[in-house]
Every structure is written in structure tokens, then in C-alpha cells.
N, C-alpha and C positions, 0 to 999 in steps of 0.2 A: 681715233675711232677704231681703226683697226686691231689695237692691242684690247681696248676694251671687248670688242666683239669675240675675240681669241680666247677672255677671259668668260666670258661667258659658258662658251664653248668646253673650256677645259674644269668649268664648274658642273658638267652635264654627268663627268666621269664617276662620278660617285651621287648617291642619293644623301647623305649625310654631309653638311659641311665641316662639322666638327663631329671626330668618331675614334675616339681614343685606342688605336691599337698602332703595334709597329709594324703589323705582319707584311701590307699593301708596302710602304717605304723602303722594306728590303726586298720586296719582289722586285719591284721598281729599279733600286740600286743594283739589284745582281743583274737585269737585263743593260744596266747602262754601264757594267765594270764596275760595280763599286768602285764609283773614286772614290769612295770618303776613307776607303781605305790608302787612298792615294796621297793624301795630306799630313804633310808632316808638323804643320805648326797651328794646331787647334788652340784656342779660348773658346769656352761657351760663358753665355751669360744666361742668369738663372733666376727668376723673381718676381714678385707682382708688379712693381713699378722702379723705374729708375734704369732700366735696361739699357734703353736705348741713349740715356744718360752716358752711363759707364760703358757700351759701344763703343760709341765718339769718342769720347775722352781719352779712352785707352788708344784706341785707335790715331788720336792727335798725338798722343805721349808718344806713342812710339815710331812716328812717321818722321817726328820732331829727331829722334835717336836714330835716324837713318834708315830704319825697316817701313819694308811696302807691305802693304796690307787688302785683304781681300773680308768684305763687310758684307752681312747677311743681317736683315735687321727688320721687323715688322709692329705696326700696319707702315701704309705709307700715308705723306698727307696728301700730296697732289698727284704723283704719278706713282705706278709699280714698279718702274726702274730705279726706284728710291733704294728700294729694300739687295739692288743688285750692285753692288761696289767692288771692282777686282782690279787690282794694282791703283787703287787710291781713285781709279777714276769710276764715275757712274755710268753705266751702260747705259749705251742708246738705245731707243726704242727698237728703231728698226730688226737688231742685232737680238734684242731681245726676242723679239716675235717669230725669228729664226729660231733661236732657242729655245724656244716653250712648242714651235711646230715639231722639231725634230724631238722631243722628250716626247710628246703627244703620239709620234711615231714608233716609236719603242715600246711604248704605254700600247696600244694597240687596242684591245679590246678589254682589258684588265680594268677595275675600277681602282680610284685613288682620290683622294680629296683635294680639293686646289689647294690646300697649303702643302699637302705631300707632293704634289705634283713641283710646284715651283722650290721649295727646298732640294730635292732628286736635281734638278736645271741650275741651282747654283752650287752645288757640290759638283755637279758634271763639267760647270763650265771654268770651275775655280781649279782645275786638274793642268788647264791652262798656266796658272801661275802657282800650281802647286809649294815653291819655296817660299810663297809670302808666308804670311801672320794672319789665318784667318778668324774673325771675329764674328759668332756666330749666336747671336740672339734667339733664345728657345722662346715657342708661341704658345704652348696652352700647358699648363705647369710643367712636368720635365719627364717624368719615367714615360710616359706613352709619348712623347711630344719626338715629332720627327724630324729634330736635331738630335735624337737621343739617339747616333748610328755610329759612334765611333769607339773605337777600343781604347786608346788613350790620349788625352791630350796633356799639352802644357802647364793648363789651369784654369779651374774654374771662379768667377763670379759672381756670386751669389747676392743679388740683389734684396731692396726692402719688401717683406713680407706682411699680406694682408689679408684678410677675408674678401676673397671676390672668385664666382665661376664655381661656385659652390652647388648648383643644379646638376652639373659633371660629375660631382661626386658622393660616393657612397657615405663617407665619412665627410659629414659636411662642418666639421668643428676646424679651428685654427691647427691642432692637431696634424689635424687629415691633409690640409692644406701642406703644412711645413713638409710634410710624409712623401707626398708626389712629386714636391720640388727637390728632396733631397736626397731619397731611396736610392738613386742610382747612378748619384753624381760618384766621377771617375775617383779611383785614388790617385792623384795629383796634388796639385796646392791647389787650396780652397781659400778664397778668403772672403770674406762674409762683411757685406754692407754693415756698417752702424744701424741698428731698426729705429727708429721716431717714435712708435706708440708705447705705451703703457704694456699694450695688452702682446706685443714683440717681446719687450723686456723682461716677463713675466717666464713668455716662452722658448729663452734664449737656449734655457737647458736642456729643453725638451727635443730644439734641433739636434743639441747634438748628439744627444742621449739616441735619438733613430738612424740618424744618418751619419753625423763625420765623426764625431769623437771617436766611438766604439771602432771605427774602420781606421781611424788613423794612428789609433795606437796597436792596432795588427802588422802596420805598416811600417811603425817606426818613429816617422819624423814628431818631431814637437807642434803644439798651435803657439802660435806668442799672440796676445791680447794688443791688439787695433783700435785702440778708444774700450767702446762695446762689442768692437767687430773679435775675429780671430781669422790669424793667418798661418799656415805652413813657412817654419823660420826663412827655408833657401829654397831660391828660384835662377834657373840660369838660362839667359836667353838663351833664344833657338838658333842653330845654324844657317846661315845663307850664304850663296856664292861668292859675295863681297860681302860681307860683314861690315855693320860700321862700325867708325874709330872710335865715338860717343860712349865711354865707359855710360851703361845700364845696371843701375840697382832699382831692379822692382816695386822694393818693398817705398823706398823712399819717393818713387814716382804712383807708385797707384793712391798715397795717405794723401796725396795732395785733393782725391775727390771721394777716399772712404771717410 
């Protein structure tokens, strides 16, 4: 009861629940230190559905490979401490309600929407284990979505693409959709879900024709073809302070769920 009444409270900070800008998230992170500048082992995961799919999954594979992982992931089903996972464990409430009060605290008089507010609180509190693998589920397509704060990560995820949330946007065509999930995905490895429909397959060129092809070849690396998917050839995991012995190939661990 208490977390929910908190949450209430921190839904009061802005008039708009959903309100597509970054500006409020970097106010927010500059008064809290920018951790996100803090974090050296990013994943984002990018898409209309399957997200939280390949989260987990990824998040198992490489737990299973000896690395600890810090998990950001939304909605939740039963509790909001779902969505908050740092060093493989799920936060307590309690722990949590400290967390979202001392963000609140910072926050001050500034507005910010509860999903910018609680993303700023697991970036802040994941500075804590900044060596893990953080796994970081974006919530309302990606160029304005306030997981979009980081300068480079590891790699990106790019989940299955569909027409949904289309009210949000100016260009409400499949198009439009592919365009805000993929304008500002980092130059990293990218590797792109299998799509299921028809109307995906149609517009497989079109992703990349706006977003990665044309950036990846200023870049350099090659794509190699994943089924229907496509991936960035080489990936090397990230460093931590014990490394584990568990020889890691990527590419052969992530085809087990693209």
C-alpha cells in the first residue's frame, strides 16, 4: 500500500503520462550525476513486442556464462519492483520506496512523468553495480523513450515490429513506426528479431534503408543475415572484475531465441 500510494504521488509530477520529449530525463539525470554515464555494460532492447521475451532470455544466457546482470523491464504484472532487478536479484519493496523517495527529492519541484521518474531511479541505483550487464527494456517506441540516454552501448535488440501507439504519432504508417524505433539506435551491434507478419517482411528494407544499413556501413562492420533477422558479424563481451571461464560466442547464444 505504501508503494502504491508513492506511486500515485510521483504520478502527480507531471500532467501528461506519456509525453515524448528527452528534455525532463536529462534534467533529472544531470541533477542525480548522470549515472547513465556511469555504466559501462549497456543492452537496450527495442520493439513492439517480444521485449521482455529477449530481456530474460538474454539476461538467463548470460547469468548461465557467469555474468551478473542488472534488468530494467516494463509494465509489471503484479508488483513495480518487477521491473527493478540489480545483481540478478529483484528489489524489495521497502528499498524501493527509499529509492523513488530520495529521486522524488532531487526531482524537487521540476516536472517529469512516472515512467522518466522511475527509469532516472534505476539508472541511479544500478551505479551500485555498475560492472554488471545492464539489460534495459525501452517503453514507448525509442528516439524520445527515456531509456534513449546513453552514448554508447554493447548492443542493441531490436525486437518484433507492429502497428500499435500510433495516436503518438505524426506519421502513423508502419513506416513511421520502424522510423522512431530505429532513428537513434546506437552504432553498435544491432541485431534485429525474425518479424512474423507479412506486412514486416514487406518492410524489412525499409528498416534499414532509415535506420541501420546506411549507419552501418559509415561504420564499417558488415550485417550477416540471421534467418530474416541481420546481425553485426563480432561481438566481444564486456569486461568485469572476474570474468568468467565460460568461453562466450554471442552470436551462437542469442540464435538460440532470434
Amino acid at each position: 500500500m505504501k508503494l502504491q500510494n508513492l506511486i500515485s504521488k510521483l504520478e502527480k509530477h507531471h500532467k501528461k503520462k506519456i509525453d515524448l520529449t528527452l528534455n525532463r530525463t536529462f534534467d533529472l539525470l544531470k541533477k542525480l550525476g548522470n549515472p547513465q554515464n556511469k555504466l559501462k555494460n549497456v543492452i537496450n532492447v527495442v520493439g513492439t513486442n517480444s521485449k521482455a521475451s529477449m530481456s530474460c532470455s538474454l539476461k538467463s544466457i548470460l547469468n548461465q556464462a557467469g555474468y551478473n546482470c542488472n534488468l530494467y523491464t516494463s509494465p509489471h504484472l503484479q508488483s513495480l519492483s518487477e521491473r527493478f532487478v540489480f545483481n540478478d536479484k529483484e528489489i524489495e519493496d521497502d528499498e524501493l520506496i527509499q529509492l523513488l523517495n530520495d529521486i522524488e527529492k532531487v526531482l524537487g519541484e521540476d516536472n517529469a512523468s512516472l515512467f522518466e521518474i522511475l527509469t532516472c531511479a534505476f539508472l541511479k541505483y544500478a551505479e551500485n553495480y555498475k560492472d554488471n550487464i545492464n539489460i534495459i527494456e525501452a517503453g514507448l517506441f525509442f528516439q524520445f523513450d527515456s531509456t534513449n540516454v546513453f552514448k554508447d552501448n554493447l548492443l542493441t535488440l531490436l525486437g518484433l515490429i507492429h502497428t500499435d501507439h500510433t495516436q503518438w504519432l505524426t506519421n502513423k504508417t508502419i513506416d513511421g513506426i520502424i522510423y522512431e524505433k530505429t532513428c537513434k539506435l546506437l552504432n553498435s551491434n544491432i541485431f534485429i528479431n525474425r518479424q512474423l507478419t507479412e506486412e514486416m517482411h514487406t518492410y524489412q528494407h525499409t528498416a534499414q534503408q532509415y535506420a541501420i544499413l546506411p549507419r552501418m556501413q559509415e561504420r564499417g562492420p558488415a550485417l550477416r543475415p540471421v534467418g530474416t533477422a541481420y546481425a553485426i558479424q563480432k561481438w566481444s563481451p564486456p569486461s568485469q572484475p572476474n570474468p568468467p571461464t565460460t568461453p562466450m560466442v554471442v552470436h551462437t547464444v542469442l540464435n538460440r531465441f532470434l
